[in-house]
C-alpha positions in Angstrom: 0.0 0.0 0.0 1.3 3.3 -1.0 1.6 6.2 1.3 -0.1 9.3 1.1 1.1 12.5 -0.6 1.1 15.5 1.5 -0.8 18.6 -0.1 0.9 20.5 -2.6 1.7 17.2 -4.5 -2.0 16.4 -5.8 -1.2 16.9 -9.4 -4.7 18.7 -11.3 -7.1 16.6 -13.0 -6.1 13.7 -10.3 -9.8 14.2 -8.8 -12.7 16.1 -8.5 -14.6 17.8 -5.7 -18.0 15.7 -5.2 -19.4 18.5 -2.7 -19.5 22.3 -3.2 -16.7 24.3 -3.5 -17.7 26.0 0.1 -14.9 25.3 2.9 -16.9 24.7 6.1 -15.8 25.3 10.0 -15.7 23.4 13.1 -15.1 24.4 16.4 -14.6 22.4 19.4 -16.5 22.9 22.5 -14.1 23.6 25.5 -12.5 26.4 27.1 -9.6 28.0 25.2 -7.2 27.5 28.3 -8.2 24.4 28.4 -6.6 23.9 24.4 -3.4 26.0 25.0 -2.8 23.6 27.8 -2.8 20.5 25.7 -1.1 22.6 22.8 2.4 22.2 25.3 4.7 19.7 25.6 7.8 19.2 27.7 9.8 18.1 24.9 9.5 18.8 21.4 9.8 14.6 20.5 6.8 14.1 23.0 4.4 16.6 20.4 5.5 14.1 17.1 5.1 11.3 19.0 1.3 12.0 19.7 1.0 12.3 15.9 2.7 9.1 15.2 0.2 7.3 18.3 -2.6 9.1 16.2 -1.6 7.0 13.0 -0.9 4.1 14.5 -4.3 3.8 15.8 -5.6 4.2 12.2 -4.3 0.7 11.5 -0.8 2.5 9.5 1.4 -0.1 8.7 4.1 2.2 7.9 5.2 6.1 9.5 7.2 8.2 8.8 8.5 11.3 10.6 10.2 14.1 7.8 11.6 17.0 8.1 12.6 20.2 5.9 15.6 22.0 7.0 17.3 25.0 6.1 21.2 26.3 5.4 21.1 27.0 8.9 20.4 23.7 10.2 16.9 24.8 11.7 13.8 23.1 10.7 11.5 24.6 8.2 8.4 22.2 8.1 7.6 18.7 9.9 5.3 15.8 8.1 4.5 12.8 9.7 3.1 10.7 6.7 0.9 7.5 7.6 -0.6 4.7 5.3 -3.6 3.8 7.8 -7.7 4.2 6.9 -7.6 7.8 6.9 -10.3 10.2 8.2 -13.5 9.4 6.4 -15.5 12.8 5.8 -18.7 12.1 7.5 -16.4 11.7 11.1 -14.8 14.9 10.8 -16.7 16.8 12.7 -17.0 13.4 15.3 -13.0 13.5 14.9 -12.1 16.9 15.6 -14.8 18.5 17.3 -15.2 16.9 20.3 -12.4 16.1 23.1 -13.3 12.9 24.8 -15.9 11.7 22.2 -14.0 9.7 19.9 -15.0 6.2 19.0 -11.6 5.0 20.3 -13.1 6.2 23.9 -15.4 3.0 24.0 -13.1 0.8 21.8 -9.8 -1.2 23.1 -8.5 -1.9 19.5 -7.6 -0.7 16.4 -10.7 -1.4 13.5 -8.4 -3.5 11.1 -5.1 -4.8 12.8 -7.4 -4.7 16.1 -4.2 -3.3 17.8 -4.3 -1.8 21.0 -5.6 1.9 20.9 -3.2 4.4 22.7 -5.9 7.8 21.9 -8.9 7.5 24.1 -10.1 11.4 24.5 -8.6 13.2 20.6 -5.8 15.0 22.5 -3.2 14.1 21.1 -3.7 15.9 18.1 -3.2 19.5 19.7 0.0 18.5 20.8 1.2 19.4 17.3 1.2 23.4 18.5 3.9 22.6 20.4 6.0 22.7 17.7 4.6 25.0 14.9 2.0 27.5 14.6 0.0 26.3 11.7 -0.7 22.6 11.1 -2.7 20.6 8.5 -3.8 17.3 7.9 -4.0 15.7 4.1 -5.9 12.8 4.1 -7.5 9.8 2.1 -10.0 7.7 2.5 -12.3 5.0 1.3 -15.7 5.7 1.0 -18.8 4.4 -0.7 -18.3 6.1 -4.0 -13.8 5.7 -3.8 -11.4 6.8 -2.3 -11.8 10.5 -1.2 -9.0 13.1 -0.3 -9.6 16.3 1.6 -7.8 18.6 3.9 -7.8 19.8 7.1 -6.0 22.9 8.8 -6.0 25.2 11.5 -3.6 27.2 13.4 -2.6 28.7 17.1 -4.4 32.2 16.0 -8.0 30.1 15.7 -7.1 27.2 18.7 -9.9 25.0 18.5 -11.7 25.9 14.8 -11.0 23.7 12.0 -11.8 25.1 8.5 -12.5 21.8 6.4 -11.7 21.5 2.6 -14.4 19.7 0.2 -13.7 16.1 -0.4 -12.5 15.7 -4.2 -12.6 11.7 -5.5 -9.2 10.4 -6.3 -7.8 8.2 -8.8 -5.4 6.6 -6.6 -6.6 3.8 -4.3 -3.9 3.8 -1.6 -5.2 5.9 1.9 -3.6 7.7 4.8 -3.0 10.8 6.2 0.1 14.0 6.2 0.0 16.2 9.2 2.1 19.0 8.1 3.6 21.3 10.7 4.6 24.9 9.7 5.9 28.5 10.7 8.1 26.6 13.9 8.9 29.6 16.5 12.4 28.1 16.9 14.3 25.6 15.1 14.2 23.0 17.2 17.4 21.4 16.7 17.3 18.7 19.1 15.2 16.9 16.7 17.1 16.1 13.9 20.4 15.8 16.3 22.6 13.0 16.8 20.2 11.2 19.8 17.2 12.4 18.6 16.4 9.0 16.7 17.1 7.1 19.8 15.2 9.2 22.1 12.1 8.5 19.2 12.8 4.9 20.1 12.6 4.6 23.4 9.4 5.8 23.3 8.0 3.3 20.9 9.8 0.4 21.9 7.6 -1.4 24.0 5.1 -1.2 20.8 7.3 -2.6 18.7 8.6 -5.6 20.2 4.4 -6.1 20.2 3.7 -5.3 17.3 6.9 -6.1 15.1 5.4 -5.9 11.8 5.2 -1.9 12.4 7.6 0.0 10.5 8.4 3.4 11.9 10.9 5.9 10.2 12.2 8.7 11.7 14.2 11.6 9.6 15.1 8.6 7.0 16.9 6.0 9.5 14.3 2.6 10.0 13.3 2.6 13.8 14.3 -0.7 15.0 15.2 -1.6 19.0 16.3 -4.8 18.9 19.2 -4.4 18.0 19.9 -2.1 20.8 18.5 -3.6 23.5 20.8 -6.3 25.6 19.1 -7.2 28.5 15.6 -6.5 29.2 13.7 -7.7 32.7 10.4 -7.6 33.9 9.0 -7.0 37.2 5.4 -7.0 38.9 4.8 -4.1 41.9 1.9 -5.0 43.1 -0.3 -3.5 46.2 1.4 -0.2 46.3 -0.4 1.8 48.6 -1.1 5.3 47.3 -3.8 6.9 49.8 -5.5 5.6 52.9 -6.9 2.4 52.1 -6.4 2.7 47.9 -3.6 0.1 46.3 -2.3 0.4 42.9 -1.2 -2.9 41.0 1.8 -1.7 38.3 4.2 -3.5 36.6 8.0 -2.5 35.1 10.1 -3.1 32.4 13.6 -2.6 32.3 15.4 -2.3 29.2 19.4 -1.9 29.0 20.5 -0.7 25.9 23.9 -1.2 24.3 24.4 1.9 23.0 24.2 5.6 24.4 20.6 6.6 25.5 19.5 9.0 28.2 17.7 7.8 31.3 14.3 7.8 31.4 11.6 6.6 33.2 8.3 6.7 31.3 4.9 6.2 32.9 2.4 4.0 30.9 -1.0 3.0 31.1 -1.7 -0.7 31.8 -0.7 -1.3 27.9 2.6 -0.3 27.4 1.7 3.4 26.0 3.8 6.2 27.3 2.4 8.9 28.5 4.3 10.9 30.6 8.4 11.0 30.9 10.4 11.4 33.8 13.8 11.1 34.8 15.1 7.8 36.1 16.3 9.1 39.1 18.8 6.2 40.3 22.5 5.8 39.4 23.3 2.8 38.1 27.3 3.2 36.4 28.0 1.3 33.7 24.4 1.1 31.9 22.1 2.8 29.6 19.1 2.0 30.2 15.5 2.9 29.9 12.2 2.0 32.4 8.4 1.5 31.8 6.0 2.1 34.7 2.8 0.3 33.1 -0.6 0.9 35.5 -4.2 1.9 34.4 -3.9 4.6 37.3 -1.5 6.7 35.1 -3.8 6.6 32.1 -6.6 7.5 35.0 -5.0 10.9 35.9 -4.3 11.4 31.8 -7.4 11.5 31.9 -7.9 14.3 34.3 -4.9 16.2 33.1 -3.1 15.6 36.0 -0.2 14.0 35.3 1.7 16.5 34.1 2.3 17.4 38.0 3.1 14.3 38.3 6.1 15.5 40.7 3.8 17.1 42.7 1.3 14.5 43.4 1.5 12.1 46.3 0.2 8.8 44.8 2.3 9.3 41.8 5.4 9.2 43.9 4.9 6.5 46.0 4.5 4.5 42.8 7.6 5.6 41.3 9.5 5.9 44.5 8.5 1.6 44.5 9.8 1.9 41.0 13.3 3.7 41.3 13.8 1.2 44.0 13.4 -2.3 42.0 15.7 -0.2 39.2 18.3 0.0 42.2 17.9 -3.5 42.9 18.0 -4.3 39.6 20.9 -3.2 38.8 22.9 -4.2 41.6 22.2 -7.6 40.8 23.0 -7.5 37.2 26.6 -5.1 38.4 27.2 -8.3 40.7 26.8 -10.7 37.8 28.7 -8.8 35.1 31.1 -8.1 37.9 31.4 -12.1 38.6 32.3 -12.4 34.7 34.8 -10.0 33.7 36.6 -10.6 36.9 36.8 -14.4 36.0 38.2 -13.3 32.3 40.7 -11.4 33.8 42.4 -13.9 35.8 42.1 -16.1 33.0 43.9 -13.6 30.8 46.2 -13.2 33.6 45.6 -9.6 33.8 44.6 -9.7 37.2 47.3 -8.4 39.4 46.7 -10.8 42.5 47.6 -14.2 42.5 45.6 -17.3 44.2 43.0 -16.5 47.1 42.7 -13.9 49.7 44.2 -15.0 53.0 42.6 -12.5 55.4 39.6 -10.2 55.8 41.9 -7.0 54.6 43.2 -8.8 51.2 39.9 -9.6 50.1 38.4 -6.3 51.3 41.1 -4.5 49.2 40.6 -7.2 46.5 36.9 -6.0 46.1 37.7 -2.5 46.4 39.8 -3.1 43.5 37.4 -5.1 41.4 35.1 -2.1 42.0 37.1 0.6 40.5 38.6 -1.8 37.7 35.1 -2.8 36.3 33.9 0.9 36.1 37.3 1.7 34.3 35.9 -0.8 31.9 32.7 0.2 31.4 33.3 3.9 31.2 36.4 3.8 29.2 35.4 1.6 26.1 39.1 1.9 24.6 40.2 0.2 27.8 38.8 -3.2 26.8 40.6 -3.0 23.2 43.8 -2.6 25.1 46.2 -5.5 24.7 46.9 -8.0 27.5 50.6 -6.8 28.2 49.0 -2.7 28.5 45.9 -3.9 30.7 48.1 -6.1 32.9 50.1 -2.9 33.4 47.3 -0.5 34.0 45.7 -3.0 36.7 49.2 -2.8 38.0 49.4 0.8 38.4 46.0 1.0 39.9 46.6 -1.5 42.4 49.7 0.5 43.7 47.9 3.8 44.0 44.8 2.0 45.8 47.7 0.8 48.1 49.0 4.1 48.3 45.8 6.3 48.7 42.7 4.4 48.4 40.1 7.2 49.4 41.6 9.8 47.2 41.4 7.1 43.8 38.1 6.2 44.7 36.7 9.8 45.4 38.1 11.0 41.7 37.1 8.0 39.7 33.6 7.9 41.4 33.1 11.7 40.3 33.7 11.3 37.6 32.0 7.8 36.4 28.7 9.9 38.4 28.6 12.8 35.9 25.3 12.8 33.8 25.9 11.8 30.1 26.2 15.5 29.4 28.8 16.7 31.7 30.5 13.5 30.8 30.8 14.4 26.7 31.8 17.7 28.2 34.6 16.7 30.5 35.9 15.1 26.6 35.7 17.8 24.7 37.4 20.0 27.5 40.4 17.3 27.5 40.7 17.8 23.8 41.1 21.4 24.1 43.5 21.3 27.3 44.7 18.8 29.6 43.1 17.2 32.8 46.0 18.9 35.2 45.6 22.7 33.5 41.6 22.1 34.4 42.6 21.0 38.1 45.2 23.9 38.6 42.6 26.3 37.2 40.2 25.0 39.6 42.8 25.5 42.4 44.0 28.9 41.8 39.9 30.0 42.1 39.4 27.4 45.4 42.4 28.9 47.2 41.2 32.4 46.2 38.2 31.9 48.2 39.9 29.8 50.7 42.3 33.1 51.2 39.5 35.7 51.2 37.7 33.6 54.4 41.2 33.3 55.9 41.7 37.3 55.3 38.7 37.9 56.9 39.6 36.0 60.0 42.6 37.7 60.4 41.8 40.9 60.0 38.2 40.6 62.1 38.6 37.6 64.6 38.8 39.4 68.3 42.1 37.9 68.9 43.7 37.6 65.6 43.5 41.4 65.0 44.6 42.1 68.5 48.2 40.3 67.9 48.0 41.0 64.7 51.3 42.5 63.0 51.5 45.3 60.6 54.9 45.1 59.1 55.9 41.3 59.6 52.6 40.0 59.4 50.0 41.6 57.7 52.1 42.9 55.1 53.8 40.1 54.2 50.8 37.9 53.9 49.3 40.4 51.4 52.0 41.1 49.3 51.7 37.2 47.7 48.1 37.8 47.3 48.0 41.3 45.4 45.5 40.0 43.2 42.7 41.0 45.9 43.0 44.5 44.8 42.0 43.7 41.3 43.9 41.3 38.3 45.2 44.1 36.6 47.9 45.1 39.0 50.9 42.7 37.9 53.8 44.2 39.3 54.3 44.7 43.0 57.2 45.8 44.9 57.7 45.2 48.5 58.5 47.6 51.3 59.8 50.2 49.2 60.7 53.6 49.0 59.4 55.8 46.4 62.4 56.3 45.1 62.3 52.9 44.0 58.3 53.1 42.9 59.9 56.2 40.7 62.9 53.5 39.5 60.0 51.4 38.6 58.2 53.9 36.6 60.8 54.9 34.8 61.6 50.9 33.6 57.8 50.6 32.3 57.9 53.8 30.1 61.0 52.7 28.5 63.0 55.9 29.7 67.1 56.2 30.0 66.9 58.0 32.8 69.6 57.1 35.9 68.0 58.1 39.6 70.4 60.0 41.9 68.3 61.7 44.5 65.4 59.9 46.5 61.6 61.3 46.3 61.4 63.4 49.6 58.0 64.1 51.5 57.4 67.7 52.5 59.1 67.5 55.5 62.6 66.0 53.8 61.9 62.4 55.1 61.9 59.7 52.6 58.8 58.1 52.0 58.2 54.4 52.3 55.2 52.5 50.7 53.7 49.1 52.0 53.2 48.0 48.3 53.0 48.9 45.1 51.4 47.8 42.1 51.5 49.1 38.2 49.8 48.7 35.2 49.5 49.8 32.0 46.6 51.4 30.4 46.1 50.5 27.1 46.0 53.8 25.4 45.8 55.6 21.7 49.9 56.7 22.8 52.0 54.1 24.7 52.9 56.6 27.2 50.5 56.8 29.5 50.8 54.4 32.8 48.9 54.3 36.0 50.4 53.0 39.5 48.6 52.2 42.5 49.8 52.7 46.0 48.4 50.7 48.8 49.3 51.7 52.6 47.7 48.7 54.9 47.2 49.7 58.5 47.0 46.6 61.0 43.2 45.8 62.0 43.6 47.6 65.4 45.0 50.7 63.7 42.1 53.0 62.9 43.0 55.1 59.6 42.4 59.1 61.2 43.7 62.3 60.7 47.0 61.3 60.9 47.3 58.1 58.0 45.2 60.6 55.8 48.2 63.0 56.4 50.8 60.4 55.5 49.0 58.8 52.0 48.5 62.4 51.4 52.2 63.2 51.8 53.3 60.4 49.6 50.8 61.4 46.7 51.9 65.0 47.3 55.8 64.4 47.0 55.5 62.0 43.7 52.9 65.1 42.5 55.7 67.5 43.2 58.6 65.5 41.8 59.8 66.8 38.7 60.5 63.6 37.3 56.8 62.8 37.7 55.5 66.1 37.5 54.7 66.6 33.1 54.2 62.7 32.5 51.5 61.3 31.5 51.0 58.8 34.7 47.7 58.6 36.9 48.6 57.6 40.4 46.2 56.0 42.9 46.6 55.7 46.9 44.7 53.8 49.0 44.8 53.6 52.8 43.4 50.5 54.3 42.5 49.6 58.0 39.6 47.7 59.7 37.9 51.0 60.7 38.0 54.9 60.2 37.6 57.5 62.7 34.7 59.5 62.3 37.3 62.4 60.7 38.2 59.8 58.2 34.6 58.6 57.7 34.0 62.7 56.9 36.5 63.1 54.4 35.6 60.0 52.5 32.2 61.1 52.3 31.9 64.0 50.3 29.7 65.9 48.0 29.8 64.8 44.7 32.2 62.1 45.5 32.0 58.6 45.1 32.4 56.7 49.2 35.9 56.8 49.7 37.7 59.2 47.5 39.3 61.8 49.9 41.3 63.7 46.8 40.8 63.8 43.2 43.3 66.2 41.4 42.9 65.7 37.4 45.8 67.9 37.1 48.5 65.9 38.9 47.0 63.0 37.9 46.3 62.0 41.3 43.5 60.1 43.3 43.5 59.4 47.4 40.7 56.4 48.6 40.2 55.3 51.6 39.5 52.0 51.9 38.7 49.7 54.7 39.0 45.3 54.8 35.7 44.9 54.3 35.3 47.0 51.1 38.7 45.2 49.6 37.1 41.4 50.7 33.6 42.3 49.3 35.3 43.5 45.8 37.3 40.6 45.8 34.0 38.0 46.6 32.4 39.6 43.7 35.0 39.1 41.4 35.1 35.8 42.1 31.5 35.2 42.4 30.6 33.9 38.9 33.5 31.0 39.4 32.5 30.1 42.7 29.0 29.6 41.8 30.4 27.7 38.3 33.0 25.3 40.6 29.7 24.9 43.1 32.3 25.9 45.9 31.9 27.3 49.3 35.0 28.6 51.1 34.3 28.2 55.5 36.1 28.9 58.4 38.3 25.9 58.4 39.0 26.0 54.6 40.5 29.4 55.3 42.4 28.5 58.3 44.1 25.8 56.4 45.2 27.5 53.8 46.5 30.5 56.1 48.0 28.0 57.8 49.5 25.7 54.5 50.9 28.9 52.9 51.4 31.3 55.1 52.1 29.4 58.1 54.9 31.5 59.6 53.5 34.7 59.4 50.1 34.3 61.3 49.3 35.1 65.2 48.8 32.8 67.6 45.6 33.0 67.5 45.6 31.2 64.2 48.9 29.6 64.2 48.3 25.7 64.9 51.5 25.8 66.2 52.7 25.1 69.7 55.9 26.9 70.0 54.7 29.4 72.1 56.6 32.7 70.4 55.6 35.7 71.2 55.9 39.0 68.4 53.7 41.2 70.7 56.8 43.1 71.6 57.2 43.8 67.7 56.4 47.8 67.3 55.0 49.0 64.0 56.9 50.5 61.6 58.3 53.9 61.4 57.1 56.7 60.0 60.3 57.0 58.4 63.3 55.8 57.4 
């Protein structure tokens, strides 16, 4: 039997119309909500397969799922073409303008093949607005006076009003019907991609292996399972309780797949028909798999539009919470029995790397512990098991000696990574094309001991008795100057404990100049200045000239920044404003003063009119900016910088994170207070540094 063309390919003079040439309308009788709701779907493969149910019921032998793309990839047009009976013209209006009053409500099977009926209420045919706007069925049908072709179409603009072509007799003898899907809002990609034709299978593969003289096509590739599947196991779950004193009888399928196939878990009515997919929701390493939750009280709350919420709704769960359980048990049965075989062609490969029998509780323990990992090496690596006998007898090798050496830390890595969805998984891959496993890990560091040193900054500076022995000079200072990426990326070069003579030296190396330095930058009063740290960067500029330097004094946390640190930032802007090797350059200099508080003076000066919180001078003719800054501003800015990789790495820096990397890196430099140390020295005695040198 032929199938039948779609509309646009009905050649003139192939029939006649045996009506009027009048187009006539229905309308279906239910609240327009009501349509928009079933006119969704939660994925796009869910809409066609509603269509592809539809023809199946009408006794098609063969269907087809087409589609039109463009240059681009996206999809233009969908046709799902069916050689069933067709919709005879007298049931239109039976057909499409009722929901819930098909025949197929009353019947169990199909008219012809008297195949079991998955439609029962016509909804499944608004499920095609899920994917396009406007949709159309070409159909053919026998009749008393031939075989009669006519069209129906609609779209989302009119929801629920069919406009109805005249029937026109046909030459041709074949019947069937084209549902053609057009104007898609998006292209829907995931359709036509690599899994989509699997994900089309799972659906339908409990109706094929019944019903194996079906032929289903999807985008050109034959829809076939049984090739795929490997094991498959059936289990009855009876008497699930799912309200006071109501029991549902279900029944599962599980089918393992040998090939790629996202987890699912789809809930059927008492036939085998999905309805409604979920995820599978239990781990099981090593398998692709697929599960069908058949009971007649899923196809009861279809019925009442409720299983849609299926998360939501109590009964539902307890049924497939009984479910995801015999999947768990499932498949630690059938890990134990692959287990049992693989190990046993291993040691008779002699690849195994123990010999003879365990003679104590602790060999076999570690024996099993090995046999765990190994197997998951071998399922998740497939280019493992092509590996020669001499290279797998040396890989077991290796393994065994680092589950000697550090058991937890093997097992915690390989475990995270066999536990990845498929997705992160093919990820993971194409990252390791791109770079290699150790520049992902030492990325993922650097951003982990950033955070780590944030929380341990803050407990220096604000724990009671950490700031109170906290030192300014051999402390404080010297933790901060390896971390000078706090106050911002940018600032690559920093010198330590200098004077600004030697920030001018530094200036002078970064614009290039030939310059020698014989006199040191003064302060007003004659004393040389000293900085805590200094950083520089370059702006990138129309002329290569211009530079900008930032000055950072830190104050210990006890030190409150008053009148008197405003005095001495000041001062050092002041003298490298006043220097004339500094003074017609083309160099932006910013101070900062930081402390744990301010003095209400301070507080005064950094908030002024006009001014951003903070800036206590702004002089756009020296090229000079004075802030004021206190640890909590500098730990907030750095947080936020950091935020979008903290939230990406899914990692959360606490109190004893940051202690231990204080105490890993900069273990000589803390206070007691924080020191884990026991050797009972005391830097109390330590004064701060002078003003001057």
């Amino acid at each position: 039997m032929a199938l039948s063309p779609y509309a646009g390919e009905y050649q003139s003079g192939t029939g006649h119309a045996i009506e009027g040439n009048s187009m006539k309308s229905i309308s279906v009788q239910v609240q327009a909500d009501h349509l928009q709701k079933l006119a969704r779907a939660r994925k796009p493969v869910l809409a066609i397969a509603e269509l592809v149910w539809n023809a199946l019921d009408a006794d098609a032998q063969e269907v087809r799922v087409e589609f039109d793309t463009n240059d681009l990839g996206g999809i233009d047009e969908i046709r799902v073409v069916d050689d069933g009976h067709g919709i005879a013209y007298d049931e239109v209006e039976a057909v499409f303008a009722k929901l819930g009053g098909s025949w197929k409500r009353t019947a169990a099977h199909s008219r012809s093949e008297h195949r079991l009926l998955h439609g029962k209420d016509g909804k499944g045919r608004f499920r095609a607005f899920a994917l396009g706007e406007n949709v159309r069925w070409d159909t053919q049908s026998h009749s008393e006076s031939g075989t009669v072709e006519f069209s129906i179409s609609t779209s989302t603009h009119k929801l629920g009003t069919f406009e109805v072509g005249d029937p026109r007799a046909s030459d041709r003898d074949d019947t069937g019907t084209t549902v053609v899907i057009s104007n898609l809002p998006k292209p829907f990609g995931s359709l036509v991609g690599a899994s989509a034709i699997l994900e089309f299978s799972t659906i339908f593969a409990l109706y094929l292996r019944q019903y194996p003289t079906v032929r289903l096509r999807y985008n050109g590739q034959r829809v076939s399972t049984s090739d795929l599947e490997s094991h498959i196991a059936e289990y009855p779950l009876n008497q699930i309780e799912v309200a006071a004193g109501t029991t549902v009888d279900a029944h599962l399928t599980v089918v393992e797949w040998n090939c790629a196939m996202e987890r699912a878990l789809f809930l059927c009515d008492e036939d085998g028909f999905a309805l409604f997919e979920i995820p599978a929701g239990v781990q099981a390493p090593g398998f692709n798999f697929t599960a069908y939750l058949k009971a007649n009280y899923f196809r009861e709350l279809e019925d009442e539009n409720i299983l849609e919420v299926s998360d939501m709704h109590p009964g539902v769960q307890k049924v497939v919470g009984t479910a995801r359980e015999c999947i768990r048990t499932h498949f630690r049965r059938r890990t134990a029995e692959l287990a049992t075989d693989i190990v046993a062609s291993w040691k008779r490969d002699d690849v195994y790397p123990y010999q003879g029998e365990p003679t104590s509780v602790i060999e076999r323990a570690e024996r099993e512990v090995f046999e765990v990992v190994a197997l998951n090496v071998n399922s998740y690596l497939p280019d493992f098991r092509d590996l020669d006998t001499k290279s797998k007898k040396f890989s077991f090798r290796l393994l065994k000696e680092s589950l000697e050496e550090s058991p937890e830390a093997v097992q915690r890595i390989i475990k995270d990574v066999l536990d990845l969805p498929k997705s992160k998984q093919e990820e993971l891959a194409t990252l390791l094309q791109k770079t290699t496993l150790s520049a992902i890990i030492s990325a993922s560091k650097v951003v982990a001991d950033r955070l780590d040193f944030l929380r341990g900054l803050e407990l220096l500076v604000f724990d009671p008795d950490s700031k109170d022995q906290l030192l300014e000079r051999s402390q404080l200072h010297r933790v901060v100057v390896d971390e000078t990426w706090i106050f911002g990326e940018e600032y690559a070069l920093a010198v330590d404990d200098e004077s600004l003579t030697e920030v001018l030296r530094k200036h002078i190396e970064a614009t290039g100049q030939d310059i020698e330095i014989l006199d040191p930058v003064t302060r007003e009063e004659g004393k040389r200045g000293i900085v805590d740290l200094m950083f520089s960067r370059t702006i990138p500029q129309p002329r290569a000239t211009e530079h900008e330097h930032l000055v950072v004094e830190l104050k210990r946390p006890k030190v409150s920044i008053g009148h008197e640190a405003l005095t001495q930032i000041k001062s050092y802007a002041f003298a490298v404003a006043e220097d004339e090797r500094f003074r017609d350059t083309e160099t932006r200099w910013t101070f900062w003063a930081i402390s744990n508080e301010m003095s209400d003076f301070a507080r005064k000066e950094a908030n002024q009119t006009g001014r951003p919180f903070g800036l206590v001078f702004d002089d756009d003719k020296h090229r000079i900016r004075i802030w004021v800054k206190t640890w909590a501003q500098v730990l907030d800015e750095g947080r936020a910088r950091l935020q979008f990789f903290r939230e990406k790495l899914e990692y959360s820096a606490d109190r004893q994170s940051g202690l231990d990397y204080l105490r890993r890196v900069h273990a000589a430099l803390l206070p007691d207070a924080l020191s884990n140390s026991d050797d009972g020295s005391d830097q109390d005695d330590e004064t701060d540094r002078p003003e001057a040198e």
